[in-house]
N, C-alpha and C positions, 0 to 999 in steps of 0.2 A: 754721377749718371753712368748709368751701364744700358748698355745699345747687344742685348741676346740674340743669336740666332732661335731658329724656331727650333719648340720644344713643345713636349705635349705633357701635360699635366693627369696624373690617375683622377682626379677632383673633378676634372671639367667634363662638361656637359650635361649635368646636375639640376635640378631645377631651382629657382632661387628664393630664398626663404625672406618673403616680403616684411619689415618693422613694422611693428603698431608704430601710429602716429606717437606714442609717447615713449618710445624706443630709445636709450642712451645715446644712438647716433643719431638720433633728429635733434635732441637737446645740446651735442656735445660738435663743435666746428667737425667737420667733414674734409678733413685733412687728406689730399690727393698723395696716394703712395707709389703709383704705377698708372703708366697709359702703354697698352699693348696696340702694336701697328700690325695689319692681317689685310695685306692685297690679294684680293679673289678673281676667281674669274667665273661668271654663271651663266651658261648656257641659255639665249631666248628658244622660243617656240618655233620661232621664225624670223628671216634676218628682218632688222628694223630699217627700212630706205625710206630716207632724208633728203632734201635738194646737195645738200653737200657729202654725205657718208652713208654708207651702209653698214650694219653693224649685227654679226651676226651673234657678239654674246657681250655684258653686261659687268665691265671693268672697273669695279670698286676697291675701295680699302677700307677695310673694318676697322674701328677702335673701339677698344674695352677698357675704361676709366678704373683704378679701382681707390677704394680711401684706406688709411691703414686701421678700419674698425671692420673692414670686409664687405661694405657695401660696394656696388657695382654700376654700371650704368655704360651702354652700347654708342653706338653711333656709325654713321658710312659717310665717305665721299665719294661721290659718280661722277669725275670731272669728263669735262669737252674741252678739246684744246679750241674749235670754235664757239664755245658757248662762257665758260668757266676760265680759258686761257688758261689751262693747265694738263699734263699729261698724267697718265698712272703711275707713273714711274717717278714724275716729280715730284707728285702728292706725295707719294710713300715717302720720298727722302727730305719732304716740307717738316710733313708728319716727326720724323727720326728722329731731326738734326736740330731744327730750328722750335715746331709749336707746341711737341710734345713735353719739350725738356720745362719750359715756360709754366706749366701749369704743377710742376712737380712739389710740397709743400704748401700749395697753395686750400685756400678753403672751399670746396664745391658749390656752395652755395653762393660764395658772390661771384656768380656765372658775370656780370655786367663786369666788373674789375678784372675777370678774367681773359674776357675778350677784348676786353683794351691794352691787356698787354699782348693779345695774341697780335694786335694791328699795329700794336709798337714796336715785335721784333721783323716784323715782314708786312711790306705792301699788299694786297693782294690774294691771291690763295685762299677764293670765296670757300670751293667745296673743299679745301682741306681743314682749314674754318668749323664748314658747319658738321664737320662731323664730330667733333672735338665738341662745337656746341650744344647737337642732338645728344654725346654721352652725357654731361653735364644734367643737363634737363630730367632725361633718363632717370641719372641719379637720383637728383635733388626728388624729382617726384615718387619714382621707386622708396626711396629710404621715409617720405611722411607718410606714406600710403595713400599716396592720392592717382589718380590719372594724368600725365601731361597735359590735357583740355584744359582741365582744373586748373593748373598751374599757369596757362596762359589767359584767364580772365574767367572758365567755364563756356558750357554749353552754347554757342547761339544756334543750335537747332538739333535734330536727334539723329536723323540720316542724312548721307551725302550722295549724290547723283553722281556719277561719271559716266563720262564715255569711252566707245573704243577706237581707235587710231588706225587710219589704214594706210600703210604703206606707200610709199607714192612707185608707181609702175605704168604697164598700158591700162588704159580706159577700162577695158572690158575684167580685165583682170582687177582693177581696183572697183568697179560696180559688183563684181563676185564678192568680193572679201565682206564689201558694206554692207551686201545683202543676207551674209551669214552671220556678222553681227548685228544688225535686227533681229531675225530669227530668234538669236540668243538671248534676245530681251533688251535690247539697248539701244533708247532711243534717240542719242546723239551718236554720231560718228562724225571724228575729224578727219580729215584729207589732208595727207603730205604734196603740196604740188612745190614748183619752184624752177621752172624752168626756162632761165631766161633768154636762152636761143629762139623758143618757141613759143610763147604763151601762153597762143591761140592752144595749143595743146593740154596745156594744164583748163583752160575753158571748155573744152571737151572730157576731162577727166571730171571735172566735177557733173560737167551735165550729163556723165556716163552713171555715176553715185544716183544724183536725181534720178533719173530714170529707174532703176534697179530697187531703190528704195519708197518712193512714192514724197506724195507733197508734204505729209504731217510731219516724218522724220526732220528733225534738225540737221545740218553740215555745215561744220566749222571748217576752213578754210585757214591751214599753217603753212607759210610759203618758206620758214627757214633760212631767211634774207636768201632767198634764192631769184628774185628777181631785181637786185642786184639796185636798180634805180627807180627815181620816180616816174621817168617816162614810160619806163617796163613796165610796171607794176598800176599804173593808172590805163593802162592799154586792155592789160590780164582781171583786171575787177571791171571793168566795164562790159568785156567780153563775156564775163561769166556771171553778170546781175543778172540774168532770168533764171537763173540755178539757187537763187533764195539763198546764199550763203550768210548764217548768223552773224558772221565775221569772218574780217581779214585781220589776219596776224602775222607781222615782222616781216613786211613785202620787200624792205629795201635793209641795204648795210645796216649791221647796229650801230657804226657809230653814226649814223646820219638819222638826228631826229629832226632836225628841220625840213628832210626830204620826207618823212614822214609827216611832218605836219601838211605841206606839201599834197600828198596824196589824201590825205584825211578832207582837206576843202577842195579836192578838185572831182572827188569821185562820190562823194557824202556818205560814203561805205562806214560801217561798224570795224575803227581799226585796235588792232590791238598790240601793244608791244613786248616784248618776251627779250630779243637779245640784249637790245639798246637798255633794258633796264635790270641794273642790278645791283642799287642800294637805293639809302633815301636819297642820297645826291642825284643819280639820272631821276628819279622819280621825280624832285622837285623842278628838275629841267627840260622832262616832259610834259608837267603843268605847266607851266610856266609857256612854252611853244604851244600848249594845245597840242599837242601832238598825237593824242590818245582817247577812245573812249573806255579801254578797258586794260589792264594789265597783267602779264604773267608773273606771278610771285612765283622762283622757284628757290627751295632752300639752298641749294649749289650755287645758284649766282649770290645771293645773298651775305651768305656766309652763317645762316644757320637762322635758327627759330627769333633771337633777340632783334635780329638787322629786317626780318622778314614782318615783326609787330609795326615796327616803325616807317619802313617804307609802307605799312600796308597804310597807318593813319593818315600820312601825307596823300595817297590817292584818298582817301573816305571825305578826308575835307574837302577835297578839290572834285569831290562828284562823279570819280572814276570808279568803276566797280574791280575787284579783282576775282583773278583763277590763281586755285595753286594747282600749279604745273609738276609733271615729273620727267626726269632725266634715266627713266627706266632704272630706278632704284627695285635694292632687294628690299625684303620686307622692314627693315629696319628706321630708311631713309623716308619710305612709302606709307610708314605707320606717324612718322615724325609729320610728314606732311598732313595726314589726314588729320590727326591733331589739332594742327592750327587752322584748317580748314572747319573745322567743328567748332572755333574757340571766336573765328571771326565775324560778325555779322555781317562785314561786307564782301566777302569770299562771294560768291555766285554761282562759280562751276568749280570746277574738281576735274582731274586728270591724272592721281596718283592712281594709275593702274599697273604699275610695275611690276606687282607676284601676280596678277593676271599673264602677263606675257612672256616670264619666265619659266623654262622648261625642269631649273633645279633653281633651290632657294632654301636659303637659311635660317628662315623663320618661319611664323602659322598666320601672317596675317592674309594670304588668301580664302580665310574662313570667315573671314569680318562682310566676303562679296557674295552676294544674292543678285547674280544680272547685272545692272547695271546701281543697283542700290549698295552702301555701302555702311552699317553700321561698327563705329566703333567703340570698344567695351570700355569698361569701369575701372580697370585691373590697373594697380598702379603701374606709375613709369610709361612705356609706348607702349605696354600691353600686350607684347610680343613674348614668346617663349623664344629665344634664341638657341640654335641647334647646334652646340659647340661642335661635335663629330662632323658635323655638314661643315661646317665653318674650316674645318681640319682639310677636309675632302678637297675643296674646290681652292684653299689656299696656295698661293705662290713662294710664300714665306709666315714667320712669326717671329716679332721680335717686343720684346718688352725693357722701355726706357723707365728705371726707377731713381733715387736719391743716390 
């Protein structure tokens, strides 16, 4: 194993020559020769405010799979040290040191084998995980010529719906933003609230949205365990039931689902979980409590596309419907998501608007978005052109772990 610094290639930023399905590397194992680690940094539109951070740009690490026939295949992690329990910096050297080296030799195609060794050298380390898993995927459906959809069961529907996210701020300033995305075509807008010194004020933000937007618009309601308890947070949904919110989502600490089940029979609110869950195991343990009517599938907690199929069955059985959520990925993480949002039948909403709200971005899938409608293409792999020069641009480094 050799661990490069960063280096720039005359070859790269190429566009890439897709196999027929009957292509010597679809027939022949897909032997992993190089995994390239590339932490970026990408500027949002606007800073993104949370109950707990503010964040004015968009901390990824890139990986580029390759096999030794020249096939290829991308992937991102967008970790949250509150969300994922990991940093940028730790990812990269997760990446380096320990899950890159794991896959090296290995056959692309048994992505399942691959990721059980990845959970056998380290606990943990969802989005460093699922980026390694996104390239994998990438690959395998890139080299048969299929679309990733395809490769996770096909189509359960043609377009996907999202929303747009507003910041959480003062009242009047978060009823401005909601109301210029209406305008823009978009008939959901979520709200950032979470404030648990105050509540009553976050019930005033949302009735600030209603107002500004009218009765037909939907407003989902994301508190970002930002009200902390169940007393809090059963005080702030009661206060803000005449504001018609779709849902509440992750009112209380992720690790307390029982204080969520808690607020789910005391307020009869539409609740939904995002932090507290992030595999099949909290999923079976917020069936289990009741704790939920709906859940945030996001590939970062996850740990990529394969852990995200499975936790989603365990809600389908148990009559939970799911959202795939985004952690403001660039286009790569944001294409993988919409993938399986396209591939689930029980998916329901969609949130992967991440090259919406980015000011620079690595890839084209902001062209997949028409308002708030979202089609994704046929193109094998996630469909994405990856902009190797942009990738160069906004990097912090580049290094590539091979044999």
């Amino acid at each position: 194993m050799r661990s490069l610094p960063i280096s720039w290639n005359a070859s790269e930023g190429g566009k890439t020559n897709h196999r027929s399905p009957l292509s010597c590397e679809t027939m022949s194992p897909m032997i992993i020769a190089s995994v390239e680690i590339i932490p970026v940094r990408l500027p949002l539109r606007e800073p993104f405010v949370i109950a707990y951070a503010s964040y004015p740009d968009t901390l990824s690490v890139m990986v580029r799979i390759r096999t030794k026939a020249g096939a290829e295949g991308w992937g991102e992690a967008t970790p949250d040290a509150n969300v994922t329990g990991e940093t940028w910096g730790g990812t990269t050297e997760t990446l380096r040191r320990d899950l890159a080296p794991a896959l090296i030799g290995r056959d692309a195609r048994d992505r399942e084998t691959a990721l059980h060794a990845l959970d056998a050298r380290i606990e943990g380390a969802p989005a460093a995980k699922a980026a390694l898993d996104i390239a994998l995927h990438d690959l395998v459906a890139r080299s048969i010529g299929i679309p990733l959809w395809q490769l996770l069961g096909g189509r359960a529907r043609d377009t996907l719906q999202i929303s747009r996210v507003v910041s959480m701020g003062e009242p009047a300033e978060m009823a401005a933003a909601a109301k210029r995305h209406v305008a823009d075509g978009f008939r959901t807008v979520k709200v950032k609230v979470g404030d648990a010194a105050n509540p009553q004020l976050d019930a005033r933000r949302v009735a600030a949205v209603r107002e500004a937007i009218g009765p037909e618009i939907a407003i989902k309601v994301d508190v970002n365990q930002g009200w902390r308890n169940p007393g809090t947070a059963i005080q702030a949904i009661r206060a803000m039931a005449p504001s018609r919110p779709a849902y509440i989502e992750q009112p209380v600490l992720w690790w307390d689902l029982e204080g969520l089940a808690e607020v789910r029979r005391q307020t009869g609110a539409i609740i939904m979980v995002d932090e507290g869950c992030h595999g099949p195991r909290d999923m079976l343990r917020a069936v289990n409590l009741r704790a939920a009517d709906l859940v945030n599938i996001k590939l970062m907690k996850t740990g990529g596309t394969l852990n995200a199929l499975k936790l989603n069955a365990i809600a389908e059985t148990a009559g939970i419907a799911a959202q795939i959520g985004t952690m403001v990925e660039s286009s790569i993480a944001s294409a993988a998501g919409l993938h399986c949002a396209i591939a689930m039948a029980n998916v329901k909403t969609v949130e992967m608007g991440g090259p919406l709200m980015l000011a620079e971005d690595i890839g084209d899938a902001c062209s997949w978005y028409q308002h708030d409608l979202v089609s994704v293409p046929d193109t094998p792999g996630l469909g994405i052109a990856v902009d190797v020069d942009r990738v160069r641009q906004f990097s912090e480094a580049w290094w590539t772990i091979d044999a």
